[in-house]
C-alpha positions in Angstrom: 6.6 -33.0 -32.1 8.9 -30.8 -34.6 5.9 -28.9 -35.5 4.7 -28.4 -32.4 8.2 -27.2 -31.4 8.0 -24.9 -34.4 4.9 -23.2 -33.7 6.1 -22.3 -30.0 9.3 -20.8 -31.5 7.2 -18.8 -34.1 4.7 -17.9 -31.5 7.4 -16.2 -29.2 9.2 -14.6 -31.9 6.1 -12.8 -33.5 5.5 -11.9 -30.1 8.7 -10.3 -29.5 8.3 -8.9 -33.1 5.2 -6.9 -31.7 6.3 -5.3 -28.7 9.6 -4.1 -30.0 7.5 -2.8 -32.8 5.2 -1.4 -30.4 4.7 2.7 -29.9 6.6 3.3 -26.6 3.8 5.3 -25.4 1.6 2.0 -25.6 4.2 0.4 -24.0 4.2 2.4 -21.1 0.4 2.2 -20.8 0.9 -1.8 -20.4 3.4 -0.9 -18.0 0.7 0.9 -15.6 -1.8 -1.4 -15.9 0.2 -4.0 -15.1 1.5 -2.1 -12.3 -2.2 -1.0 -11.0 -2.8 -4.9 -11.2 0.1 -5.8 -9.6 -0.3 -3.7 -6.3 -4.0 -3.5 -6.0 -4.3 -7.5 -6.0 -3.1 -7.2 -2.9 -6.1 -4.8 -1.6 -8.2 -6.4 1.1 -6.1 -9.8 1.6 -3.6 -10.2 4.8 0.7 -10.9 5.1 2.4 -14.1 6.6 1.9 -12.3 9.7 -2.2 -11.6 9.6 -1.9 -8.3 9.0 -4.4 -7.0 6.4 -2.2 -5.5 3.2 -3.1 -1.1 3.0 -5.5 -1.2 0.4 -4.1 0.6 -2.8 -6.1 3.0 -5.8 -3.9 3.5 -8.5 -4.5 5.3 -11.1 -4.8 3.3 -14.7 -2.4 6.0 -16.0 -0.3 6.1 -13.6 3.9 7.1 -14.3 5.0 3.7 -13.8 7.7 2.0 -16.0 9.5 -1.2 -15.4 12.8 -0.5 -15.5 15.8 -3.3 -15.8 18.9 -3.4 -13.8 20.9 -1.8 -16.6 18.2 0.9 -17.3 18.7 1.6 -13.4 22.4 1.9 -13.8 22.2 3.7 -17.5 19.9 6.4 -15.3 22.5 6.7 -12.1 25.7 7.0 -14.9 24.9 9.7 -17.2 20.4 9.7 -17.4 18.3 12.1 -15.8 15.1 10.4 -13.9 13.1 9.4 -10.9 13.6 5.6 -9.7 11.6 4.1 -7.4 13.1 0.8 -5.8 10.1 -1.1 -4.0 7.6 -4.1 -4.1 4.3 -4.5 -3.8 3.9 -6.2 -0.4 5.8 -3.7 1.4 3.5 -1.6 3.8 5.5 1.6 3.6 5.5 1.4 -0.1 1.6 0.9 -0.6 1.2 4.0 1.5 3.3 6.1 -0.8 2.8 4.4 -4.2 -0.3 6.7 -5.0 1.1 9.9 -3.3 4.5 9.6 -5.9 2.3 9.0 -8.3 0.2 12.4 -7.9 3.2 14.5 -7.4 4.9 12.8 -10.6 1.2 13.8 -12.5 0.9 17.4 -11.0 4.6 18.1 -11.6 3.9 17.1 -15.7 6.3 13.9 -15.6 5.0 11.1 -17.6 6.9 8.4 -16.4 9.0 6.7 -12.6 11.4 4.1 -13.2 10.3 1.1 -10.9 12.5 -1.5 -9.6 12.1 -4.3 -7.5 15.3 -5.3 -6.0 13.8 -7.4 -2.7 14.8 -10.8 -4.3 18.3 -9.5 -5.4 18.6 -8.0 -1.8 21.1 -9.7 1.1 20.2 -10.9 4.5 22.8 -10.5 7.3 21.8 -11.0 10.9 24.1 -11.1 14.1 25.0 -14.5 16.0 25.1 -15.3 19.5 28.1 -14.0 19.6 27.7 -10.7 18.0 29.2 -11.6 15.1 27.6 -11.1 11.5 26.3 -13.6 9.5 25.1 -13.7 6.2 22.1 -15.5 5.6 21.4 -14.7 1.9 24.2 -13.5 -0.3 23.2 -10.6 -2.5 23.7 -10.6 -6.1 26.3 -8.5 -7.5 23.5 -6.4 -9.1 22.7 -5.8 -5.7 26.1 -5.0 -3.9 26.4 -2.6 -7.2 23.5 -0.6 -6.8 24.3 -0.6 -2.6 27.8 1.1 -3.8 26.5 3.2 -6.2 24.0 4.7 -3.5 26.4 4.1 -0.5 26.4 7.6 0.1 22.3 8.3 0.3 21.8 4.7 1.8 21.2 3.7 5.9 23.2 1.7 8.3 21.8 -1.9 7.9 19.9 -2.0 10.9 20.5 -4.4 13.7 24.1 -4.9 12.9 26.5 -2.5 15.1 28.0 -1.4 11.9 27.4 1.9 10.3 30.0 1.2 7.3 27.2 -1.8 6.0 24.7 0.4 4.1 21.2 -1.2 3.0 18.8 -0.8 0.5 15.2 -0.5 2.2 11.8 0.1 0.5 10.6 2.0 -0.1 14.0 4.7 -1.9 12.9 6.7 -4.2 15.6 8.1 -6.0 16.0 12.0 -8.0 18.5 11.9 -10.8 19.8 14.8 -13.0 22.5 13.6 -15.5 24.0 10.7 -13.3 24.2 13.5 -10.2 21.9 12.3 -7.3 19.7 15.5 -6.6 17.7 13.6 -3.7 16.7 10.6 -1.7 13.7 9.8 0.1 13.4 6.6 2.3 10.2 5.6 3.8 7.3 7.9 4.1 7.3 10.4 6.9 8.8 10.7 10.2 5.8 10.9 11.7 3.9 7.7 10.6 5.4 4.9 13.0 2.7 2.1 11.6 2.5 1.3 8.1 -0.4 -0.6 8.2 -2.4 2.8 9.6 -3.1 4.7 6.2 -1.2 8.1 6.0 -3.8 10.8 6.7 -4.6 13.2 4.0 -2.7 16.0 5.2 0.4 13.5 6.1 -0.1 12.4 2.1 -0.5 16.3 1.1 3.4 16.8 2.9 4.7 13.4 1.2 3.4 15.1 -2.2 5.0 18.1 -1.2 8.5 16.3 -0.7 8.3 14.2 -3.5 7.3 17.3 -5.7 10.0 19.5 -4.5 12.8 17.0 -5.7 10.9 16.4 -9.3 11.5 20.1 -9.7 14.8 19.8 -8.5 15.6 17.1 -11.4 13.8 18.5 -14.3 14.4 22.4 -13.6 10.5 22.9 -14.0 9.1 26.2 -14.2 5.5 27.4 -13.0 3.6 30.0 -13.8 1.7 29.7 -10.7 2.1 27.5 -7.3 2.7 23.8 -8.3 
């Protein structure tokens, strides 16, 4: 039993040993395949509510990091990056996945900090009485990241309260040195129905927005039209 115990213990650690040994560029690459995997496992399969998932094609080198909670909040205090706060069941964020992945590509930038916060996330509702309720307390990871973004974040819905704010996916989010250049929540204006695939002109003016904040953030200059 001791040995057995052992082995486990030396199994994990020489684990560990590799990947903090490991090349961060190689790194990374795990990073979007795992990603790729992640999101496209859901292609042709349907939601709780019968609804078929949008099917996804991401590219295997696609910008896509993992990023902790503390890499989040090392990027919003001081750090200069793109973080994309999502998961990959959300319909609004399988439309745009691919399109902030071209723009990231196009624009040069090797890498999008992606975070899913829907299991950290609070649920508030109102009672018969119109009072709120919370139904799921947030984590205090959570309520930090809400303040630190109160200022670029919407009214939780549904509550008659426009001084709650709310984290909703997909919030992608443009940082220069701590300073928030830019938010973008959701996809377009103009696309009511997740499920319906965003058109490619509707994905050519996501591109477009995503693109023009990426410039904004790293300052990028182009010799021709980018």
């Amino acid at each position: 039993m001791k040995k057995n115990i052992v082995l486990v213990v030396v199994t994990v650690l020489a684990t560990l040993s590799i990947i903090l040994l490991m090349p961060k560029d190689k790194l990374n690459k795990m990073d979007a395949l795992k990603f790729k995997a992640e999101y496209e496992s859901l292609n042709n399969k349907k939601n709780d509510s019968n609804k078929e998932y949008v099917p996804v094609s991401i590219n295997s080198k696609n910008p896509y990091v993992y990023a902790t909670y503390d890499e989040v909040m090392d990027i919003l205090n001081g750090k200069t990056g793109v973080i994309y706060f999502g998961f990959p069941e959300c319909p609004w964020c399988r439309n745009m996945v691919s399109v902030l992945s071209d723009a990231a590509k196009e624009m040069g930038i090797d890498k999008i900090y992606y975070f899913n916060a829907l299991d950290i996330r609070d649920k508030k509702s109102l009672d018969e009485n119109g009072k709120i309720i919370t139904e799921k307390e947030g984590t205090d990871e959570y309520y930090n990241l809400v303040d630190k973004l109160k200022d670029y974040l919407t009214p939780y819905e549904g509550l008659n309260d426009e001084s709650i704010k709310r984290l909703y996916f997909p919030t992608v989010v443009f940082v220069k040195d701590g300073n928030i250049i830019g938010t973008h929540i959701g996809t377009l204006d103009s696309q009511e129905n997740p499920y319906v695939v965003l058109n490619d002109s509707e994905k050519e003016e996501l591109k477009s927005i995503y693109m023009d904040y990426i410039n904004k953030v790293y300052e990028i200059v182009c010799d021709e039209a980018c």
